[in-house]
N, C-alpha and C positions, 0 to 999 in steps of 0.2 A: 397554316390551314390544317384543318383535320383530314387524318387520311382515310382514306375508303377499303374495305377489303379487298379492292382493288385497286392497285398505287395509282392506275392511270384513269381511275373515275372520281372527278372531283366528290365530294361530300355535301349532301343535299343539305338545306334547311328545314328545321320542323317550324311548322306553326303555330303554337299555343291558342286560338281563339275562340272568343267568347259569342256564341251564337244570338247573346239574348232572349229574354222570354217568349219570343216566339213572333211575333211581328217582325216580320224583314223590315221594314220600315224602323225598327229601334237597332239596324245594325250601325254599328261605329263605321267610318268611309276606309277605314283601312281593312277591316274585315270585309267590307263589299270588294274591295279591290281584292284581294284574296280572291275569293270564293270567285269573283267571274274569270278570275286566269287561273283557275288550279287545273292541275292535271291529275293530282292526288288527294282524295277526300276521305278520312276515317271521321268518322262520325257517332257520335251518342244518338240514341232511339230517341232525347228530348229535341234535336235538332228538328225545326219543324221542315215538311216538306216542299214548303213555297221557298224556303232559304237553298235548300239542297236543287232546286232547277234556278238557281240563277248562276250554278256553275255551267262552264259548257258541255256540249252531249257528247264529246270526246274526252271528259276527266273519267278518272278511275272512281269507287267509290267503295267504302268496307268500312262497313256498319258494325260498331263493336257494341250494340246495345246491351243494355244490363239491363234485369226488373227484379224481383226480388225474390222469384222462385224462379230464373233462368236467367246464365251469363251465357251469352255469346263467347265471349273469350275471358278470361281472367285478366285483372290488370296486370299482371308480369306479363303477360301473353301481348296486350297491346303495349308495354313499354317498350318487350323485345320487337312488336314490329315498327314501331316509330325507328327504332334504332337500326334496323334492318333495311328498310324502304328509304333511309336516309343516306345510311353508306353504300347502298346500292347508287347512291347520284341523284336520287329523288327529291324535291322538293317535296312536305307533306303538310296540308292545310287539317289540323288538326280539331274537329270542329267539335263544342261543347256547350248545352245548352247555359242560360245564364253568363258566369265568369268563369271563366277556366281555374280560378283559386280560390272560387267561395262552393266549398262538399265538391270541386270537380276534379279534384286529384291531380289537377293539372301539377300541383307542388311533385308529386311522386314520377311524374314523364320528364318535369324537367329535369329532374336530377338525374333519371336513368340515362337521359340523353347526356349531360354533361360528362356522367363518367365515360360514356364512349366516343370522348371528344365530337359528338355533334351540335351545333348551333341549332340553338333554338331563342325564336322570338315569341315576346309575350304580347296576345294583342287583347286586352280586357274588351268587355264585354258589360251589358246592365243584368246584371243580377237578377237571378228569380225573385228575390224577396221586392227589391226597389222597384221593379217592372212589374208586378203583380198589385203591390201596395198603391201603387199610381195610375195603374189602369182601374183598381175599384174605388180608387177614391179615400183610400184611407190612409191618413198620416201617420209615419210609424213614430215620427216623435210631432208634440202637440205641446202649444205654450203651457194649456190648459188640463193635460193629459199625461203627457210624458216625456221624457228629458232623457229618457235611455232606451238603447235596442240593442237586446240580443239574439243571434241567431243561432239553433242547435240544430241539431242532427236527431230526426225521431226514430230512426232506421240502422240501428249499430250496438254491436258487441256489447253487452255489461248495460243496458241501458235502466235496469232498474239500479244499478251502482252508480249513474253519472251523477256529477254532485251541480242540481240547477237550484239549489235553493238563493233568493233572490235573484233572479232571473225575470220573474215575472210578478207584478202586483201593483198594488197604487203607484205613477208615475213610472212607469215601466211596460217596455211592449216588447214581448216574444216571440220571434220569428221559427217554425219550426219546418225543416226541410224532410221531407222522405217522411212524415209522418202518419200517413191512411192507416196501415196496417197496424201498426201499436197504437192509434189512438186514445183505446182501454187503459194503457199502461200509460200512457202521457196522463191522463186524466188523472186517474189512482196517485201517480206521483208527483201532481204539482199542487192534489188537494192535501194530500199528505204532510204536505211541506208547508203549509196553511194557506195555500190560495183558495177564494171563497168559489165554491161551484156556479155562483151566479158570476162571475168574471166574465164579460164579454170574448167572444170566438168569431172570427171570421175565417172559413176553408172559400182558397180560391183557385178553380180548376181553370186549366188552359188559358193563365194569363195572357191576356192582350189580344189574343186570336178570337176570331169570330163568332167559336162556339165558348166564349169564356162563362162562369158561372160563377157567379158571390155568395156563400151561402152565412146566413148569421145564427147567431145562437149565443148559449153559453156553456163554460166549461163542461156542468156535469153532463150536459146533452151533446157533447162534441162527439162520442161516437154515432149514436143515434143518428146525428148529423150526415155523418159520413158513407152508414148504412142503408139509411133512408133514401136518401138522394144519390145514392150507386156513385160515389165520387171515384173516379179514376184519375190516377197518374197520365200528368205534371199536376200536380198540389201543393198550396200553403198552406201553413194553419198559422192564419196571427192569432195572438194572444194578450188581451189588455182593452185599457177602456179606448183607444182609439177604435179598436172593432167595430163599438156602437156609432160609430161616426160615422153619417148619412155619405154616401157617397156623390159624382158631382151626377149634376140632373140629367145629363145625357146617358149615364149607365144604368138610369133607375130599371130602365127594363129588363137590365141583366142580376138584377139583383132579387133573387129569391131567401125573406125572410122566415128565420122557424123561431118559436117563441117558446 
């Protein structure tokens, strides 16, 4: 067993888990079982707020939200307190919208924790993309349509150097995470790489929760898109001819077409 900074306090567990898209109801039964016996809650600003009251009103709770012009904490910041709160004896329910290893850095706590000989468990979680794609109705792969999906990062380092050629086009669907604010530059560089500006776009804000929104369009209009209709963070932007794919008849009301 791993030892605590203090020899005679056992050494907490961390949590890894995947909060899903935002519907308590898409939680996995081992992350409800978490979350209603935790004592210790770190949390992403994507965690929706119906998930965070199904812990009880005597857990602790620290909020490490990021956005993309304000960190709460830097990630070293929150790997050293997982690492902290856990040799202190702590169990820590580490909660992360989507999966904790798809954009959630989760790969970057575990490791931190590993080197300081603390356990940590991985409890996945449904993905923003597959939890967004399912709540509008759109199939990211399609017999008819596509037969690949990738998922990028819109929101990072270098990203007019990132090399997405093929990626996206005939038989092919794009998944793009943290996208809003480069939109412009996603645009510029997928037409560049010869994708046709008429390619179908679908942005989808606050998948699965009750204020969600579908918006459609195509590529060259994908900021317009995002301007127009004030889209705010949690967003997707799929990319490909499933976009134009009708969604199921029960969301038609959430779905707002632009052409």
């Amino acid at each position: 067993m791993a030892q605590s900074a203090d020899p005679c306090t056992p050494v907490g567990t961390v949590h890894l888990v995947g909060a899903g898209p935002g519907d308590p109801d898409l939680l996995t039964l081992r992350a409800a079982r978490l979350i209603i016996q935790a004592r210790l809650i770190v949390h992403d600003g994507l965690v929706d707020p119906a998930i965070l009251a199904m812990a009880p009103r005597t857990a602790r709770f620290v909020s490490v939200a990021k956005s993309r012009s304000r960190h709460t904490m830097p990630q070293e910041a929150i790997n050293a307190l997982l690492v902290r709160e856990a040799l202190a004896g702590n169990d820590v329910v580490r909660l992360k919208g989507g999966d904790p290893f798809v954009f959630g850095r989760g790969g970057e706590e575990a490791e931190a924790c590993h080197a300081a000989s603390v356990p940590v468990q991985i409890v996945p979680g449904i993905s923003a993309a597959l939890g967004a794609s399912a709540a509008a109705g759109i199939p990211l792969t399609h017999r008819d349509a596509a037969s690949t999906v990738s998922f990028v990062a819109g929101q990072c380092k270098g990203l007019a150097e990132q090399d997405w050629a093929g990626l996206a086009g005939k038989g092919r669907t794009l998944v793009i995470y943290m996208g809003l604010a480069t939109a412009p530059a996603i645009t510029e560089k997928l037409i560049a790489d010869g994708l046709s500006p008429e390619m179908p776009v679908a942005v989808i804000e606050n998948a699965t929760r009750p204020d969600m929104r579908v918006l459609r369009g195509v590529l060259a209009g994908l900021d317009h898109l995002v301007t127009t209709h004030r889209v705010k963070s949690p967003a997707l932007i799929i990319i490909g001819e499933v976009a134009a794919r009708q969604g199921a008849a029960q969301l038609a009301s959430l779905v707002e077409s632009v052409r």
